[in-house]
FIROMI-238687 format. One record per residue (C-alpha): x, y, z; residue number from 1; chain. Coordinates in nm, 2 decimals. Example, Ala and Ser with C-alpha at 12.3 -4.5 7.8 and 13.67 -1.06 7.14 Angstrom:
BEGIN
<lofi><u>1.23</u><v>-0.45</v><w>0.78</w><num>1</num><cadena>A</cadena></lofi>
<lofi><u>1.37</u><v>-0.11</v><w>0.71</w><num>2</num><cadena>A</cadena></lofi>
% end
This chain:
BEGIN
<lofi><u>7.35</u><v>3.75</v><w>9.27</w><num>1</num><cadena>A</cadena></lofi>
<lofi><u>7.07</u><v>3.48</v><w>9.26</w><num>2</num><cadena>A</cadena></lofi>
<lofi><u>6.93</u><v>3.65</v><w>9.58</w><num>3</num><cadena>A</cadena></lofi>
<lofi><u>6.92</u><v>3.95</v><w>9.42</w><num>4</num><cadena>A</cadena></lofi>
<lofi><u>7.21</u><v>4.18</v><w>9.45</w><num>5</num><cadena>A</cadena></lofi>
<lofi><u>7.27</u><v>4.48</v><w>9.25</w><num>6</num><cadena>A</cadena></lofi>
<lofi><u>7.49</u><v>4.48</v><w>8.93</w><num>7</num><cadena>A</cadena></lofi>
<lofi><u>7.52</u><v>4.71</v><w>8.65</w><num>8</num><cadena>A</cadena></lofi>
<lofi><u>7.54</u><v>4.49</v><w>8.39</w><num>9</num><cadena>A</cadena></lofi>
<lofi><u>7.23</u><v>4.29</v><w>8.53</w><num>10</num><cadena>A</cadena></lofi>
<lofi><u>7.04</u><v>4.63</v><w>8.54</w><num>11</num><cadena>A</cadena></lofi>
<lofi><u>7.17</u><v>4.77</v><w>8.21</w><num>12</num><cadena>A</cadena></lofi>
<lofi><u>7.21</u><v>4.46</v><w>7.94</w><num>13</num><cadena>A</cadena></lofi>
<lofi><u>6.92</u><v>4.24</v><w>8.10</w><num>14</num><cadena>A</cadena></lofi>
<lofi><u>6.65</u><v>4.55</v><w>8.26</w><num>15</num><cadena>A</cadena></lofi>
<lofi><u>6.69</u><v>4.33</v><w>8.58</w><num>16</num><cadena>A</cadena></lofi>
<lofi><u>6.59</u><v>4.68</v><w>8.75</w><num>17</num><cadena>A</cadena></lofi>
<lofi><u>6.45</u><v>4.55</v><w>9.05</w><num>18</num><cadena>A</cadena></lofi>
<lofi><u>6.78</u><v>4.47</v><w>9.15</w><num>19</num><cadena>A</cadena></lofi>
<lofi><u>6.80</u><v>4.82</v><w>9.26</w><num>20</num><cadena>A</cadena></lofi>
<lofi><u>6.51</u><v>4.75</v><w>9.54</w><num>21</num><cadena>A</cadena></lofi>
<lofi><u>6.60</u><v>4.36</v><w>9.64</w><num>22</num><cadena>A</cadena></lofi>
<lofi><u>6.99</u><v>4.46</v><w>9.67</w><num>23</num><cadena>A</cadena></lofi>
<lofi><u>6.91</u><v>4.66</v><w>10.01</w><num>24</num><cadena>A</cadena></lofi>
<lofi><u>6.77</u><v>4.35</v><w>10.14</w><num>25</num><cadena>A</cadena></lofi>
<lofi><u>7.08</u><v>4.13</v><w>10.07</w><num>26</num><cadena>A</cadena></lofi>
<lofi><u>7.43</u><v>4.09</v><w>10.25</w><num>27</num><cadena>A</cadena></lofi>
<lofi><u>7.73</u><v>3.91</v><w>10.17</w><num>28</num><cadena>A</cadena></lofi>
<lofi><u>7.78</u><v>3.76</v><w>10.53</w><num>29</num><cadena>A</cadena></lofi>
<lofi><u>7.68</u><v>3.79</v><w>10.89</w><num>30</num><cadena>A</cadena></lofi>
<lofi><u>7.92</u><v>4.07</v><w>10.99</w><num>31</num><cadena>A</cadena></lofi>
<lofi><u>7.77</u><v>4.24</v><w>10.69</w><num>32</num><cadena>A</cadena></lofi>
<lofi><u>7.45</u><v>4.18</v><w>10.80</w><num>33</num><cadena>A</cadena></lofi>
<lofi><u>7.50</u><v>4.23</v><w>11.16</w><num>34</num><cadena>A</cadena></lofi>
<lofi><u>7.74</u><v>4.58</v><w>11.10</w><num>35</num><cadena>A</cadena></lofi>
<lofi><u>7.47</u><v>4.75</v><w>10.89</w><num>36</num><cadena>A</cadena></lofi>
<lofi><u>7.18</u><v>4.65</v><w>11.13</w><num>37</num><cadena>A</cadena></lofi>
<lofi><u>7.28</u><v>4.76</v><w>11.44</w><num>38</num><cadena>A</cadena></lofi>
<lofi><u>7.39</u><v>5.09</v><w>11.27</w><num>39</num><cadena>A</cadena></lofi>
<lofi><u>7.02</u><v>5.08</v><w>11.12</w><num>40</num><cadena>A</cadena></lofi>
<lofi><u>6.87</u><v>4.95</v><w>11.49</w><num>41</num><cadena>A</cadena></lofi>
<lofi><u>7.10</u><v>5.27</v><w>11.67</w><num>42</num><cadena>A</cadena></lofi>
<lofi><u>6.97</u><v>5.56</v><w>11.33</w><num>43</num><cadena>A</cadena></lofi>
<lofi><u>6.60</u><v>5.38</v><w>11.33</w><num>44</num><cadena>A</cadena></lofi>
<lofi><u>6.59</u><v>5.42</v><w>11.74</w><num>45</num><cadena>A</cadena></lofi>
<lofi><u>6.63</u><v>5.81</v><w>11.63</w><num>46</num><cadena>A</cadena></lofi>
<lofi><u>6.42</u><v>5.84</v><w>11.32</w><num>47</num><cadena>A</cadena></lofi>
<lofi><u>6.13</u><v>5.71</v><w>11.42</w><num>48</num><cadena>A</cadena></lofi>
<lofi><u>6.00</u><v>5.94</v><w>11.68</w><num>49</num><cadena>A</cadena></lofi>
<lofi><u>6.07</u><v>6.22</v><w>11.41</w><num>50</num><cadena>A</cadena></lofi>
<lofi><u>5.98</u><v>6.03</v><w>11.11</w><num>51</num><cadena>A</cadena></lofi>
<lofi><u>5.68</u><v>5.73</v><w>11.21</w><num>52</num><cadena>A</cadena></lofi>
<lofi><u>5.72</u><v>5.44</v><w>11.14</w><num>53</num><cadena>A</cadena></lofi>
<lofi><u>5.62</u><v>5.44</v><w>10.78</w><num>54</num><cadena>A</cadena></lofi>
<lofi><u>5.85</u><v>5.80</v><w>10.72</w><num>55</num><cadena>A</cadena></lofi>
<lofi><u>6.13</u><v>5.57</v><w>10.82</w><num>56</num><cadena>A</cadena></lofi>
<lofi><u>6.07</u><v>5.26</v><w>10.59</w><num>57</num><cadena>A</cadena></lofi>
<lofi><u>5.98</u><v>5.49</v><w>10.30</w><num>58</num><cadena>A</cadena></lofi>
<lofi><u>6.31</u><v>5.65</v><w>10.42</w><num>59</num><cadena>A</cadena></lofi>
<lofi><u>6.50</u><v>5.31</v><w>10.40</w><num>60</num><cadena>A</cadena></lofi>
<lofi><u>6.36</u><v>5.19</v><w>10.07</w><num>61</num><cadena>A</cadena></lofi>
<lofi><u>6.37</u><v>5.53</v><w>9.88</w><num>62</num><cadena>A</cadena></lofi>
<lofi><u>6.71</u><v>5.63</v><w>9.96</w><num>63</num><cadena>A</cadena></lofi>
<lofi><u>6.82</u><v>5.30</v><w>9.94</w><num>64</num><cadena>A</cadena></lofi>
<lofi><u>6.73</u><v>5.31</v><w>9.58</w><num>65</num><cadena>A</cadena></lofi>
<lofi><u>6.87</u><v>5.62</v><w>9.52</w><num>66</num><cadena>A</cadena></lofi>
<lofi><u>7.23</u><v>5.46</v><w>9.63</w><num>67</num><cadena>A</cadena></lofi>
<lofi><u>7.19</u><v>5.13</v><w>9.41</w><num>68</num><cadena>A</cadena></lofi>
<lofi><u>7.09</u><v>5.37</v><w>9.08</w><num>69</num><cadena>A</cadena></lofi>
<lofi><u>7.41</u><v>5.58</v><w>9.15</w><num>70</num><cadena>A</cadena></lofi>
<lofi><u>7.60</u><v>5.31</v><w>9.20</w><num>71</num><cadena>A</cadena></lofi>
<lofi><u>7.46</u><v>5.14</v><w>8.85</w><num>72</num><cadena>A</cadena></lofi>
<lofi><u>7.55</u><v>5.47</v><w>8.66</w><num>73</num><cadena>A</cadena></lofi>
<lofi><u>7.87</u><v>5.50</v><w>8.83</w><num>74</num><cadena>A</cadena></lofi>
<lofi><u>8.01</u><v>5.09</v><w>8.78</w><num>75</num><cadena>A</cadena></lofi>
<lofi><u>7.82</u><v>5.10</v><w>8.44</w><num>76</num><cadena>A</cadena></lofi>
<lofi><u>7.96</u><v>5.43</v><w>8.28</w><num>77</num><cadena>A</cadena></lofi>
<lofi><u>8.19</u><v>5.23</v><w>8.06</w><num>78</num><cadena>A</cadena></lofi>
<lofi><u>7.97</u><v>4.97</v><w>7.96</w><num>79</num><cadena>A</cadena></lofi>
<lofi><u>8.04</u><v>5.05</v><w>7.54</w><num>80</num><cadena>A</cadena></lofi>
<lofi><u>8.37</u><v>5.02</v><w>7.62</w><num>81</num><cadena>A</cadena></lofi>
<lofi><u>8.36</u><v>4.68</v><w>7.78</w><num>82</num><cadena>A</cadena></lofi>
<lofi><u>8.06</u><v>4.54</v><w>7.56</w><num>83</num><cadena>A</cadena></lofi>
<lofi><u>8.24</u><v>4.53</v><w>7.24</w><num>84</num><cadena>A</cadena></lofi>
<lofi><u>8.57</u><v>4.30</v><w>7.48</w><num>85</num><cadena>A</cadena></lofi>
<lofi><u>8.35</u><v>4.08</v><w>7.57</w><num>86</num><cadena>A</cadena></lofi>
<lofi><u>8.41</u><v>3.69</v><w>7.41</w><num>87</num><cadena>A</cadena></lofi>
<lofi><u>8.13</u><v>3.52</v><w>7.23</w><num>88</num><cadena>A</cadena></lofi>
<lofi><u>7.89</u><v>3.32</v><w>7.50</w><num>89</num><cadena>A</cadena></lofi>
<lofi><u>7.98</u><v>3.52</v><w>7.79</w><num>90</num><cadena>A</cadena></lofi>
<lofi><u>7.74</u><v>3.67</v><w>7.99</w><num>91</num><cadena>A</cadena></lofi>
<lofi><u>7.90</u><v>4.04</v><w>7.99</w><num>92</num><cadena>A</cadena></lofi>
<lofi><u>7.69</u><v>4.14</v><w>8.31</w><num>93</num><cadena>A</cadena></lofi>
<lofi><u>7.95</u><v>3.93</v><w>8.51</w><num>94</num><cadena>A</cadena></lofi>
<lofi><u>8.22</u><v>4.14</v><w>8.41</w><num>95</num><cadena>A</cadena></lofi>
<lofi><u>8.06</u><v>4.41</v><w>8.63</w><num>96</num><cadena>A</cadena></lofi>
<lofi><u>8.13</u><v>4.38</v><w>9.05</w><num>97</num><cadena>A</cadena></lofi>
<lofi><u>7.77</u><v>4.27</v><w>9.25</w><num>98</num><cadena>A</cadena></lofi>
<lofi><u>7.70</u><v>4.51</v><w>9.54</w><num>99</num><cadena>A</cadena></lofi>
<lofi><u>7.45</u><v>4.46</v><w>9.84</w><num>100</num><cadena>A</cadena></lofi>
<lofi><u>7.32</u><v>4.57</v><w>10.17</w><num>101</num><cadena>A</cadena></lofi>
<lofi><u>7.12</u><v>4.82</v><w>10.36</w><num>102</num><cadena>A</cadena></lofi>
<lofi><u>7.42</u><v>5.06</v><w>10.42</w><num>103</num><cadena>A</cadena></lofi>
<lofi><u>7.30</u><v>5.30</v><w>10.15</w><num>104</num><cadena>A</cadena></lofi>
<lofi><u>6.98</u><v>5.29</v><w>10.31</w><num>105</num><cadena>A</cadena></lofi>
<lofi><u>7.13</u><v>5.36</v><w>10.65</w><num>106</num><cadena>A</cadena></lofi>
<lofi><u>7.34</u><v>5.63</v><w>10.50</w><num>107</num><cadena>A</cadena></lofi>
<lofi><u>7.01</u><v>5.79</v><w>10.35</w><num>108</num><cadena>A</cadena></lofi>
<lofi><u>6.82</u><v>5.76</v><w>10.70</w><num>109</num><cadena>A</cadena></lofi>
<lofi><u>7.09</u><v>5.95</v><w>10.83</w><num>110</num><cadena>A</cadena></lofi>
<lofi><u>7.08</u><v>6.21</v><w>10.59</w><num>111</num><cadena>A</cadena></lofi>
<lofi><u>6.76</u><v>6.28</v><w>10.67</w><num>112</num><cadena>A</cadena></lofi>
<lofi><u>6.81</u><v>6.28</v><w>11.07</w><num>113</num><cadena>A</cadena></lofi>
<lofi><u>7.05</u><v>6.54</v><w>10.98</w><num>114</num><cadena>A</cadena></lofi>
<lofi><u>6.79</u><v>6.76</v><w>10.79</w><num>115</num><cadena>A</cadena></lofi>
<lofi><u>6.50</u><v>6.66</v><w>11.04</w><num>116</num><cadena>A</cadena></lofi>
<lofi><u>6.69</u><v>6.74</v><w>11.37</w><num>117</num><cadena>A</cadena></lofi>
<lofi><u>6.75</u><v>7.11</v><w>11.29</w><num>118</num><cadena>A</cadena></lofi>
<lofi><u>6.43</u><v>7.15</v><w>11.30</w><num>119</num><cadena>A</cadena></lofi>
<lofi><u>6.35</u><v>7.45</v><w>11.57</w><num>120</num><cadena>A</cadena></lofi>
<lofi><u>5.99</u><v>7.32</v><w>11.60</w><num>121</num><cadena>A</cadena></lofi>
<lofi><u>6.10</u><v>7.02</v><w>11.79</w><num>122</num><cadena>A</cadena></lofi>
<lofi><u>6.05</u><v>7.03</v><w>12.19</w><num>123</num><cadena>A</cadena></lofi>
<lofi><u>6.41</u><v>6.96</v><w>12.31</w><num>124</num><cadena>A</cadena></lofi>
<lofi><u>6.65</u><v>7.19</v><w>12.47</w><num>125</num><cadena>A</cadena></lofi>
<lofi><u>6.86</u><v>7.32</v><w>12.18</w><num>126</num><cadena>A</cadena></lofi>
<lofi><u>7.22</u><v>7.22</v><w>12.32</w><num>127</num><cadena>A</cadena></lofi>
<lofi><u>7.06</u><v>6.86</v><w>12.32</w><num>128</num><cadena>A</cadena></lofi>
<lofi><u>6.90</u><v>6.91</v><w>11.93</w><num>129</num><cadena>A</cadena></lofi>
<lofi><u>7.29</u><v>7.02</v><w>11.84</w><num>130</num><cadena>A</cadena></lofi>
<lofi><u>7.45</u><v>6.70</v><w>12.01</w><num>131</num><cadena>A</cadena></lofi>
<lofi><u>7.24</u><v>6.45</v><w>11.86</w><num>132</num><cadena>A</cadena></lofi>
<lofi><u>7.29</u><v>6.63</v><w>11.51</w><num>133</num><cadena>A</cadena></lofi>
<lofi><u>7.67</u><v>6.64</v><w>11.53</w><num>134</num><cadena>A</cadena></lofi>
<lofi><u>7.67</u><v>6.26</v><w>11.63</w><num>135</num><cadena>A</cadena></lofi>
<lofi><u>7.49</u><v>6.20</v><w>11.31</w><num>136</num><cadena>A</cadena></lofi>
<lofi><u>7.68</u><v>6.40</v><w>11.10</w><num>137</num><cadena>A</cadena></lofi>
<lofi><u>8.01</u><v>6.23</v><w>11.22</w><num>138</num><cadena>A</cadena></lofi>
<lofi><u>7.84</u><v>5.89</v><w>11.16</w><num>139</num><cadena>A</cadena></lofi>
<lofi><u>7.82</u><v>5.97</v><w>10.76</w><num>140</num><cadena>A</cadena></lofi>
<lofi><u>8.12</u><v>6.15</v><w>10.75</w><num>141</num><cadena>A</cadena></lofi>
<lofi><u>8.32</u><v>5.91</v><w>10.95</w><num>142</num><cadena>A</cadena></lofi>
<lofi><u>8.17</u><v>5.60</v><w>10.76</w><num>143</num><cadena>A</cadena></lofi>
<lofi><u>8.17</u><v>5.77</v><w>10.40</w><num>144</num><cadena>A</cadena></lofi>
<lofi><u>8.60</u><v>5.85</v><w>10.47</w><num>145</num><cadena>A</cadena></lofi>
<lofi><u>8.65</u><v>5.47</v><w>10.57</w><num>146</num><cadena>A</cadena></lofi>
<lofi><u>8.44</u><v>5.33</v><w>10.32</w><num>147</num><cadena>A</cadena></lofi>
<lofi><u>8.71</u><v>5.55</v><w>10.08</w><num>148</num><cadena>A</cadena></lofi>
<lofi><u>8.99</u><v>5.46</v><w>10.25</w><num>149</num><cadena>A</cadena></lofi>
<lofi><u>8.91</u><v>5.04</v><w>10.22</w><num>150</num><cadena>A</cadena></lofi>
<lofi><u>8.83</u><v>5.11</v><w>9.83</w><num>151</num><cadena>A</cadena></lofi>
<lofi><u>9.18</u><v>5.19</v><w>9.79</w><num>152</num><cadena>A</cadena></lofi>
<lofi><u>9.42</u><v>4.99</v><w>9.57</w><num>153</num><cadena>A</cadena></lofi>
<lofi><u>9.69</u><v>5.00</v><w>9.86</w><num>154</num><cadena>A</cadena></lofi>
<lofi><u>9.37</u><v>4.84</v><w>10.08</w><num>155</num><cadena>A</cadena></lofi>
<lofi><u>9.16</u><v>4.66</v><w>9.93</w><num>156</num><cadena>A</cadena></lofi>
<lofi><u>9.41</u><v>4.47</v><w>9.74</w><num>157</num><cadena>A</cadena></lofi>
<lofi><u>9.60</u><v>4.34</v><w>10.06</w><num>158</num><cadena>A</cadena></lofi>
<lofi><u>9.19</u><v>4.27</v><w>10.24</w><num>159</num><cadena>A</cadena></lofi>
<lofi><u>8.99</u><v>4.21</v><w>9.95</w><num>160</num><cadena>A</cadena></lofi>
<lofi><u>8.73</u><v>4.44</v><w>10.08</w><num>161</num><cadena>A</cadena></lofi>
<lofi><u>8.57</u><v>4.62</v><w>9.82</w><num>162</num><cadena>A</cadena></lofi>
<lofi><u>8.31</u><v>4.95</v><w>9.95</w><num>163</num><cadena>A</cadena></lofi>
<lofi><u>8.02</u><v>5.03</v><w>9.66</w><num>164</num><cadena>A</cadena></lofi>
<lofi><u>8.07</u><v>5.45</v><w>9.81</w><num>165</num><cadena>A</cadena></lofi>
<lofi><u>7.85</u><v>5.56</v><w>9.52</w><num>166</num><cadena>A</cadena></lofi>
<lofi><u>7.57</u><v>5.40</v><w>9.71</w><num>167</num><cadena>A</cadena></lofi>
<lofi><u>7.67</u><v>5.52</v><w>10.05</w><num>168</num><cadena>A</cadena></lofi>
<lofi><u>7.66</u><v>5.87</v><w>9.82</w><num>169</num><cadena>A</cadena></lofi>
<lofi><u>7.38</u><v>5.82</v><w>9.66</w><num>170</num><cadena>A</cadena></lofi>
<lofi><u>7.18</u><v>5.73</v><w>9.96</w><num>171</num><cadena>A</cadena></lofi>
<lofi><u>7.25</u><v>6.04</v><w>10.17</w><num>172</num><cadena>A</cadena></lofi>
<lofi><u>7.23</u><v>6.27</v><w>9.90</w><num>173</num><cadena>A</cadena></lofi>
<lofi><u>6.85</u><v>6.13</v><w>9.89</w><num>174</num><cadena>A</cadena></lofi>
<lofi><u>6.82</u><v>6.14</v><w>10.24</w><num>175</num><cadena>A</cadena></lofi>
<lofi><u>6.91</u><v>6.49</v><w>10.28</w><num>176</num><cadena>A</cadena></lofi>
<lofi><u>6.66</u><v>6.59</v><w>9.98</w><num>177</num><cadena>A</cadena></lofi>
<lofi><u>6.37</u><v>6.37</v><w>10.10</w><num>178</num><cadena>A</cadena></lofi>
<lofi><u>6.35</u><v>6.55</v><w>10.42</w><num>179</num><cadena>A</cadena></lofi>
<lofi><u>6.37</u><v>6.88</v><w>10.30</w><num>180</num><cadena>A</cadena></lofi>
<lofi><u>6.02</u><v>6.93</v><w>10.25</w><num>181</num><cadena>A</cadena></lofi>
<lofi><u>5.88</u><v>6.71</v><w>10.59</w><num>182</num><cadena>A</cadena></lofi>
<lofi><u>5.87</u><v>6.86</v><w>10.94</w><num>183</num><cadena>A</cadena></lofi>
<lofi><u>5.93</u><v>6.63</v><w>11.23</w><num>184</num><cadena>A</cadena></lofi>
<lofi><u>5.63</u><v>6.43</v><w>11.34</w><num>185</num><cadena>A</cadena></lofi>
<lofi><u>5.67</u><v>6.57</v><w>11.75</w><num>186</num><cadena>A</cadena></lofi>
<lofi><u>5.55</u><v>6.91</v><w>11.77</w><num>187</num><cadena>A</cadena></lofi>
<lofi><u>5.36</u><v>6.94</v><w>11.46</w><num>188</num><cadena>A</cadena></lofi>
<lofi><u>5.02</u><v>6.85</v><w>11.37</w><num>189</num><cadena>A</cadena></lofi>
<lofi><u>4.93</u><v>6.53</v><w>11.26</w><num>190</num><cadena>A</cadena></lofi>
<lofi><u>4.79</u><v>6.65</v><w>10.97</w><num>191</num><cadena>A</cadena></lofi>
<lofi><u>5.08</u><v>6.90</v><w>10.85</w><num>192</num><cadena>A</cadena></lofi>
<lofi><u>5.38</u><v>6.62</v><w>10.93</w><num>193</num><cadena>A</cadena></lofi>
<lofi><u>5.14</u><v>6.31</v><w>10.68</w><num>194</num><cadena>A</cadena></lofi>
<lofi><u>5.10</u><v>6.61</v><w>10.43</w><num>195</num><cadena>A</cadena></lofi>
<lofi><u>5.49</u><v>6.71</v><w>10.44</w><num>196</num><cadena>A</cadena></lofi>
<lofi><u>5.58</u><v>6.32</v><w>10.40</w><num>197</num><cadena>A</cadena></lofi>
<lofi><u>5.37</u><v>6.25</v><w>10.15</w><num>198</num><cadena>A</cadena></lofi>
<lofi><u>5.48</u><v>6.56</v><w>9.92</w><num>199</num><cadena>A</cadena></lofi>
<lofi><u>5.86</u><v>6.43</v><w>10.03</w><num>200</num><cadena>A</cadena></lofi>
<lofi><u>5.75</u><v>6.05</v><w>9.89</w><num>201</num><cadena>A</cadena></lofi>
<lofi><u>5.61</u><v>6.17</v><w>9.62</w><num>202</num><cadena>A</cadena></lofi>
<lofi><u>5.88</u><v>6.41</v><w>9.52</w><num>203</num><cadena>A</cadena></lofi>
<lofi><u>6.15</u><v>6.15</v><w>9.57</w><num>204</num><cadena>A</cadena></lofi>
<lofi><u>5.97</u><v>5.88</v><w>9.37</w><num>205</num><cadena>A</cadena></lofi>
<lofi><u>5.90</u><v>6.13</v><w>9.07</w><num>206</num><cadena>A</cadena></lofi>
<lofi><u>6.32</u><v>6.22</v><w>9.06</w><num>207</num><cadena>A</cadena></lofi>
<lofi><u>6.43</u><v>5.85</v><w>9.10</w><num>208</num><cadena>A</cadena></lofi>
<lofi><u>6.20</u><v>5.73</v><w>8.83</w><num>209</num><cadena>A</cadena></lofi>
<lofi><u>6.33</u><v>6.03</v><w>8.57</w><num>210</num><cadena>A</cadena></lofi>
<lofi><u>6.72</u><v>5.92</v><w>8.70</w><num>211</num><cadena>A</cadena></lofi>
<lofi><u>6.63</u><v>5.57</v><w>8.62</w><num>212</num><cadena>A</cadena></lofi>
<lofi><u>6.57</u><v>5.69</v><w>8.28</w><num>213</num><cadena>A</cadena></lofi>
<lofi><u>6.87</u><v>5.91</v><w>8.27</w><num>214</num><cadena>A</cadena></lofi>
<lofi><u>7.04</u><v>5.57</v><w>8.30</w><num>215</num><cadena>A</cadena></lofi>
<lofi><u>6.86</u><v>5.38</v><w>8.06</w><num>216</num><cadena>A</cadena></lofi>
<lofi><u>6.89</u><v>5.62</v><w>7.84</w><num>217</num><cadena>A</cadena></lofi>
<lofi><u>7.25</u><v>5.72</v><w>7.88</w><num>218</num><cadena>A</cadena></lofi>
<lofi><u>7.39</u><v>5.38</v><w>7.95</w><num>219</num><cadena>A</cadena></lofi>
<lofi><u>7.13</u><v>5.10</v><w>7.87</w><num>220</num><cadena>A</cadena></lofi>
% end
């Protein structure tokens, strides 16, 4: 938490919103840190060919956003139910769980692989296009079904591993709407792909600023 890890109490009950940003940057470990970067090092290898190098950071720290705003609204929707328990001189954000690292990030940089790489502008054989998209695909889907099977009670009570999915949700939700709009930088103009990602940054920043409010506003 003093590094800067996200919690919905933190966010909500003190407007610590930058949590949402710092939190992506922030593990709890070394296998955190080294799981979640050489799925980033292996997605990022991909992306950035399609995406440059500032489509994929933009990428990393939009989406990444988008997953730690989700996950505040989701661990903080029964905050006025909890407020009102909480004892005189406790801090009531730490009755709400910390979350942190880049996996919602990585989730939302796959999300928008998926998008980017069915893109029939792109100079590679087809059959190739369709393999690289299916690996992708079973990369989310795979990771979101075992980040739900470790969150339940059966689990995660014997290992005490706790998964924050609503970021992993959150994340390639984002990433598959930030792409939307681009076109892969190969085989497109310069000057078409910088114009596509900046309407996709633009569009993304606009939605996660009016969801931040949604939050404030429903929960804060």
């Amino acid at each position: 938490m003093q590094w800067g890890a996200n919690n919905a109490g933190s966010v909500l009950i003190h407007g610590q919103w930058w949590r949402v940003i710092s939190a992506m940057f922030v593990h709890v470990g070394v296998l955190h840190l080294a799981t979640n970067m050489w799925c980033l090092w292996n997605l990022g290898l991909l992306a950035e060919p399609l995406m440059g190098s500032f489509g994929v950071v933009a990428a990393y720290v939009l989406t990444g956003a988008a997953g730690n705003l989700l996950s505040v609204l989701w661990n903080g929707r029964h905050i006025s139910s909890i407020l009102p328990q909480v004892p005189p001189g406790f801090d009531p954000a730490a009755f709400f769980s910390p979350g942190a690292g880049a996996s919602g990030a990585v989730f939302g940089i796959a999300g928008a692989l998926i998008v980017l790489l069915k893109s029939p502008r792109l100079p590679v054989p087809p059959d190739e296009l369709k393999r690289l998209r299916k690996s992708v695909i079973y990369f989310a889907a795979i990771n979101l079904a075992i980040g739900l099977a470790i969150s339940l009670d059966v689990v995660s009570s014997r290992t005490g591993i706790s998964i924050d999915n609503s970021a992993h949700l959150g994340g390639v939700l984002c990433g598959l709407l930030f792409a939307a709009p681009m076109v892969p930088r190969i085989g497109n103009a310069r000057s078409v792909f910088l114009t596509r990602l900046q309407i996709a940054v633009g569009m993304i920043v606009g939605i996660l600023v009016l969801f931040g409010f949604y939050i404030s506003r429903v929960l804060g």
